[in-house]
RODO-2510 file (C-alpha; in nm, 4 decimals, decimal comma):
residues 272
     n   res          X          Y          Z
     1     x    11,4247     2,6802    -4,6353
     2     x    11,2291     2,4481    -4,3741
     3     x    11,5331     2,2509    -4,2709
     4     x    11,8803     2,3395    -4,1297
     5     x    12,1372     2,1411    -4,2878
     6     x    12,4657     2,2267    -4,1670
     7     x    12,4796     1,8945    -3,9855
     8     x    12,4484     1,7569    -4,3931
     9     x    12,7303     2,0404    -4,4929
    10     x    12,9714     1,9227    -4,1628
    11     x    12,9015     1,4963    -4,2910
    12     x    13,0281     1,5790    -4,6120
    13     x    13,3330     1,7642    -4,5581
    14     x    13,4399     1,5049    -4,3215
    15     x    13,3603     1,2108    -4,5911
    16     x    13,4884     1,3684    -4,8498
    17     x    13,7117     1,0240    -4,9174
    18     x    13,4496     0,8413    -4,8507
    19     x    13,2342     1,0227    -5,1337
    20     x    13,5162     0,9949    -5,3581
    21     x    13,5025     0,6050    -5,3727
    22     x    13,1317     0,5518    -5,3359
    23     x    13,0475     0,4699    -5,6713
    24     x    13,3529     0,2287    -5,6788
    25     x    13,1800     0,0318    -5,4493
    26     x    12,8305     0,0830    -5,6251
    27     x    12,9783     0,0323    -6,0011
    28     x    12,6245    -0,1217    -6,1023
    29     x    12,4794     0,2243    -5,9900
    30     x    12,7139     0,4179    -6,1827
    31     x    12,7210     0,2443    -6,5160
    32     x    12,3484     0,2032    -6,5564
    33     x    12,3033     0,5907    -6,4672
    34     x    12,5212     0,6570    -6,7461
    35     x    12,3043     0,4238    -6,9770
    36     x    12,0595     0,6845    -6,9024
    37     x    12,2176     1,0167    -6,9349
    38     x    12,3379     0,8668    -7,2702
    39     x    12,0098     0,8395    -7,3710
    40     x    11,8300     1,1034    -7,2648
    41     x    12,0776     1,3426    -7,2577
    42     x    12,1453     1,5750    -7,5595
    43     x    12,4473     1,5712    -7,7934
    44     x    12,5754     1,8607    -7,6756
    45     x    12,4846     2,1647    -7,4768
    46     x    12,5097     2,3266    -7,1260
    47     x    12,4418     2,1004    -6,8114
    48     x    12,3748     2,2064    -6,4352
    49     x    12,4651     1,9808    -6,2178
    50     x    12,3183     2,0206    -5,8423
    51     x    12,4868     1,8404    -5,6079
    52     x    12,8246     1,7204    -5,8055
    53     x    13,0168     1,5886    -5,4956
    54     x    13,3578     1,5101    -5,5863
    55     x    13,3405     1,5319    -5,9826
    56     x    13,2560     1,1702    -6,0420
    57     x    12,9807     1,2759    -6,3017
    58     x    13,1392     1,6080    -6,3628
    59     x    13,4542     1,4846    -6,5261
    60     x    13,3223     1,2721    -6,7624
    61     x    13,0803     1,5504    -6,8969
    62     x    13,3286     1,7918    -6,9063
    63     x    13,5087     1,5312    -7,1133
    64     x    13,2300     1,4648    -7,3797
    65     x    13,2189     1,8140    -7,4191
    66     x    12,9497     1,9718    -7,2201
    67     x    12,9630     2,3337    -7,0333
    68     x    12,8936     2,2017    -6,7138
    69     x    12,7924     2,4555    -6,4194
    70     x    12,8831     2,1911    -6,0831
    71     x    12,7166     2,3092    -5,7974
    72     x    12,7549     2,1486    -5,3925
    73     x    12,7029     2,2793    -5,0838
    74     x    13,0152     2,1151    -4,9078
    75     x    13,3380     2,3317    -4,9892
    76     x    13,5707     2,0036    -4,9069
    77     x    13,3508     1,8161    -5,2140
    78     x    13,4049     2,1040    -5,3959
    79     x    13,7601     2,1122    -5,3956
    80     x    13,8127     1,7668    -5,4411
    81     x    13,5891     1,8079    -5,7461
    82     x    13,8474     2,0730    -5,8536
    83     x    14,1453     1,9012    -5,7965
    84     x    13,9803     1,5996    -5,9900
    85     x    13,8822     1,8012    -6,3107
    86     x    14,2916     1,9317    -6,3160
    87     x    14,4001     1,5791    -6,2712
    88     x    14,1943     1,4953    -6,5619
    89     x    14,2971     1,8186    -6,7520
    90     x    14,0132     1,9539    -6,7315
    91     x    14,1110     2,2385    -6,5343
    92     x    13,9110     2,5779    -6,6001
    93     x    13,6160     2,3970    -6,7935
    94     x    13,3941     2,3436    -6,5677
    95     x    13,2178     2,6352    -6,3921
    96     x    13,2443     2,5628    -5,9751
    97     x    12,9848     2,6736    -5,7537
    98     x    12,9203     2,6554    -5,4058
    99     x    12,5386     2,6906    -5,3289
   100     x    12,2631     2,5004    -5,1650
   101     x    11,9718     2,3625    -5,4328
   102     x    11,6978     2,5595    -5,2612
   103     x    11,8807     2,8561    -5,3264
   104     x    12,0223     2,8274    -5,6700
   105     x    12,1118     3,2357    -5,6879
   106     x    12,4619     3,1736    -5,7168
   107     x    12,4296     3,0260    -6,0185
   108     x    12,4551     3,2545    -6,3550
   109     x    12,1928     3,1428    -6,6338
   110     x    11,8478     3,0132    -6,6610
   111     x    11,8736     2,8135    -6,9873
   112     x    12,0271     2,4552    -6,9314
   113     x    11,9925     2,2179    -7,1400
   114     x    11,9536     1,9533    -6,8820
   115     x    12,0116     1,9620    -6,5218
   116     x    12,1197     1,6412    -6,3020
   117     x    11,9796     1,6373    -5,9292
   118     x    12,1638     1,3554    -5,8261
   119     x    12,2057     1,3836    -5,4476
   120     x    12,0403     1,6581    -5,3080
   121     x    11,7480     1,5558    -5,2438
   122     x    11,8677     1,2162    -5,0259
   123     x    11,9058     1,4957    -4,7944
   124     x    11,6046     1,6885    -4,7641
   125     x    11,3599     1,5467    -4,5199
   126     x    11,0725     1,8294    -4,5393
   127     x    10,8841     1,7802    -4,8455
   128     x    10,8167     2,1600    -4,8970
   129     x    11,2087     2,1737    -4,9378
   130     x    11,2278     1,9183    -5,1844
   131     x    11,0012     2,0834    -5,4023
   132     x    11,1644     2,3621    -5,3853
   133     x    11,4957     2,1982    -5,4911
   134     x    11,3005     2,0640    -5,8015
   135     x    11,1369     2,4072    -5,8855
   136     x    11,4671     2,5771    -5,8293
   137     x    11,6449     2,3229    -6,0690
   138     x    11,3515     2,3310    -6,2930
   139     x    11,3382     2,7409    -6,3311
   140     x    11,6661     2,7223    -6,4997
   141     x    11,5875     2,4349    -6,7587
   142     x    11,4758     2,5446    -7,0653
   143     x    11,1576     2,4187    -7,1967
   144     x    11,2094     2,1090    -7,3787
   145     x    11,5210     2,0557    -7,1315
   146     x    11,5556     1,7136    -6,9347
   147     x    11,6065     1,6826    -6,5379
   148     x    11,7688     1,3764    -6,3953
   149     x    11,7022     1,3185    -6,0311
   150     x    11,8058     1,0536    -5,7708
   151     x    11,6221     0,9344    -5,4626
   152     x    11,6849     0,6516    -5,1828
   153     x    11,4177     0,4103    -5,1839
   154     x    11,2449     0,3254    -4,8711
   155     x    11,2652    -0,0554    -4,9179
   156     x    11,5179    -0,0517    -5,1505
   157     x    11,7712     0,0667    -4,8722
   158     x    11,6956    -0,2435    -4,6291
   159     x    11,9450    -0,4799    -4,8026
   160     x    12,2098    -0,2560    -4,7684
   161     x    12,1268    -0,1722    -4,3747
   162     x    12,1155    -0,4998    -4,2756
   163     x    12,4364    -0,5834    -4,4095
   164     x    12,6049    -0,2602    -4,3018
   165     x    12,4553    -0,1882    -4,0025
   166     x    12,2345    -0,5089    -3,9022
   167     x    12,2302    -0,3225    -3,5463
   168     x    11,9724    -0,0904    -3,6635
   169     x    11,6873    -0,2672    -3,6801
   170     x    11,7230    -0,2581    -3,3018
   171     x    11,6157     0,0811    -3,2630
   172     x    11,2563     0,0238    -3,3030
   173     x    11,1451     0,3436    -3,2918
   174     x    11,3792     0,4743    -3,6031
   175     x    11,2748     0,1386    -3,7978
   176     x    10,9042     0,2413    -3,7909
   177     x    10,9736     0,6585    -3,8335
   178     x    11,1217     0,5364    -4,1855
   179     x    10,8720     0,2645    -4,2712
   180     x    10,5734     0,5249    -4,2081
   181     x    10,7292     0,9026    -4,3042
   182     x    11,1179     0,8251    -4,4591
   183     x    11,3203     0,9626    -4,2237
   184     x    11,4392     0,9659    -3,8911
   185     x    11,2622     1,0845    -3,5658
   186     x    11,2264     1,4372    -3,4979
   187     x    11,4717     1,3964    -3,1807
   188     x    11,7008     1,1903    -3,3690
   189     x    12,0440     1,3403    -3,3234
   190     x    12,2272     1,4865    -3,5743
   191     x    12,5974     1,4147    -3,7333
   192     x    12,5997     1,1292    -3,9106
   193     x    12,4629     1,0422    -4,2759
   194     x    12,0737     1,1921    -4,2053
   195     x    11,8164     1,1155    -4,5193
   196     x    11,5035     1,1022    -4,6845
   197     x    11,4000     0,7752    -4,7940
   198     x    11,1215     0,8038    -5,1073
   199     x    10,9188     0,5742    -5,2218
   200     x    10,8199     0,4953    -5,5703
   201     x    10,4975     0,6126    -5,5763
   202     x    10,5540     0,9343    -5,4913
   203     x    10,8366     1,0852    -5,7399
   204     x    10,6178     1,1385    -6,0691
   205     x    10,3369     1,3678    -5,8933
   206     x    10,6550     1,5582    -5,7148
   207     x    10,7977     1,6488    -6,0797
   208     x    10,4418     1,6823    -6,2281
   209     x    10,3757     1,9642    -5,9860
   210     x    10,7026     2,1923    -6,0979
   211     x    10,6359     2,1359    -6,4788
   212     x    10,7934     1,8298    -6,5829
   213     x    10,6900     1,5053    -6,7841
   214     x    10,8268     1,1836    -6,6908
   215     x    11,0377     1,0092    -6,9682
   216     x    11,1161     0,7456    -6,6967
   217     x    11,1550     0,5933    -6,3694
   218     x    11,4165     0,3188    -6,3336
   219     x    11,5846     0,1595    -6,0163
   220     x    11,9705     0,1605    -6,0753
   221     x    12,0589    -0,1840    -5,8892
   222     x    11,7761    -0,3942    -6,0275
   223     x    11,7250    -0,7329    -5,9036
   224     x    12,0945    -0,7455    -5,7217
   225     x    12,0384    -0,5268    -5,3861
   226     x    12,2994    -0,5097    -5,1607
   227     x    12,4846    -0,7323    -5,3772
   228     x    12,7157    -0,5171    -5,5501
   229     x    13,0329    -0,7269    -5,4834
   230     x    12,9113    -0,9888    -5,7574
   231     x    12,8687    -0,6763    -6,0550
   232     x    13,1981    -0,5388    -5,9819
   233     x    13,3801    -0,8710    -6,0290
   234     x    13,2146    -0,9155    -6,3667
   235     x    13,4657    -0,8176    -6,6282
   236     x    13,4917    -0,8282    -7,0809
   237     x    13,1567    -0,9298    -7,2250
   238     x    13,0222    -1,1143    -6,9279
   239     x    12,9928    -0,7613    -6,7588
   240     x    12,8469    -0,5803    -7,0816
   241     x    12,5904    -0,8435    -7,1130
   242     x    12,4924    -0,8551    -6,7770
   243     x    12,4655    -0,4584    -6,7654
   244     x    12,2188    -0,4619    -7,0992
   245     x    12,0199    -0,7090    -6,8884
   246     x    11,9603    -0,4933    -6,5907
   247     x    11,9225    -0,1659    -6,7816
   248     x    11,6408    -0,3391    -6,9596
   249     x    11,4868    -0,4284    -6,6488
   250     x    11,5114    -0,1583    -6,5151
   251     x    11,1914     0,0576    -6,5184
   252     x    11,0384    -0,2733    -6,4542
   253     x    10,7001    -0,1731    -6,1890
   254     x    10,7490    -0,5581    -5,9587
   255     x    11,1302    -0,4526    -5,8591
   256     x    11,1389    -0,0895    -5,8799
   257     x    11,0656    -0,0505    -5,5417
   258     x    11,3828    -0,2378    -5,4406
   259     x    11,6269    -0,1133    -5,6042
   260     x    11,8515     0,1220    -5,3494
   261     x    11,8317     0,4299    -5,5729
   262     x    11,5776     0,5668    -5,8034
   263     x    11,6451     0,7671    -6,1038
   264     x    11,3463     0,9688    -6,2484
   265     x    11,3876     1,1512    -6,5652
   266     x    11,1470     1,4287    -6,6490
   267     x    11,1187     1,7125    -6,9339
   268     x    11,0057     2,0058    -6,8842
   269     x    10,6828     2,0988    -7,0959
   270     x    10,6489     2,4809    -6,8941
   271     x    10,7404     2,7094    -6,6648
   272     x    10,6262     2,6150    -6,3362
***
């Protein structure tokens, strides 16, 4: 492990609220990832999932039936994700574990069926650790197993700065630090949400080189970027129509790029 992250561990267990709504603010985000795992996940079958946070994705695969093994390295996500799962009855059937992904040793079992990465590696700024997040995930996917994995994008992000916090574009020297390497200043100080930011271009060769094939790439807030306000008051048909829309433009190559989060989904065709 290049990178210390108890800073990361310390952010989370103070946000743990904050985590808990975030993809009731980012609905589009949400909905669209699950018109992926719907289709590239299989019918049934055992599902590691690095980086679970507060349950969001956990419950509902626990409730569609999968044996899902929910790992995060924040013990307050954790037990939110807990108390979630028994609010949902779901108590006792899904395996908890508290573990960092570049160290998945905790974890019992080598032969997922799929494994989501859908947050760890926002938070890995040295390369060398977020490929070995990916060849940790990917040593315990079976061969013909899918990996879902989530990223920030480097442009893609922008919209939702300058709304949020337009006063960051005043600190010149962060601005060009993540324009030219995606992430903060080596003197930066630590505490508050701290990130890689990825571009496009460089998440296939990153899965190619621990074994996996890309089945796709997709941006999960195509063509609205910071806009998620206008998605979430869509409701009835207007909302499923709209959703069918941006799921089909989705992988599109001209918007990728600016979408705030990329989704890449890989299978893996050997052991790396």
């Amino acid at each position: 492990m290049n990178d210390n992250v108890s800073d990361i561990i310390d952010y989370y267990n103070r946000e743990v609220d904050g985590e808990q709504m975030r993809l009731e603010r980012h609905q589009l985000e949400y909905e669209l990832t699950w018109r992926y795992l719907e289709r590239y996940l299989p019918t049934a079958g055992a599902v590691l999932e690095i980086g679970s946070a507060t349950g969001r994705y956990t419950v509902e695969l626990a409730r569609r039936g999968y044996a899902v093994t929910a790992v995060d390295l924040s013990p307050g996500l954790l037990e939110r994700c807990q108390q979630n799962l028994r609010q949902a009855g779901l108590d006792g059937q899904v395996t908890l574990v508290l573990a960092d992904a570049r160290d998945l040793s905790p974890v019992a079992g080598v032969d997922f069926d799929a494994v989501l990465l859908m947050g760890p590696l926002y938070h890995l700024v040295v390369e060398a650790d977020r490929h070995t997040a990916l060849l940790q995930a990917t040593r315990r996917l079976q061969t013909g197993g899918v990996l879902f994995s989530s990223f920030i994008s480097r442009y893609g992000i922008l919209g939702d700065l300058m709304r949020n916090v337009p006063q960051w574009i005043e600190q010149q020297e962060e601005v060009r630090s993540v324009l030219a390497r995606g992430r903060d200043p080596e003197d930066y100080p630590r505490g508050g949400f701290r990130g890689y930011f990825a571009r496009a271009d460089e998440i296939p060769p990153l899965h190619a080189g621990v074994g996996l094939e890309m089945l796709a790439l997709a941006g999960v807030e195509p063509a609205i970027s910071a806009d998620d306000e206008s998605y979430n008051r869509l409701q009835g048909k207007q909302r499923q129509l709209w959703l069918d829309l941006l799921f089909q433009i989705s992988q599109e190559s001209s918007i990728l790029a600016a979408s705030s989060h990329l989704l890449y989904i890989g299978m893996k065709i050997n052991r790396p």
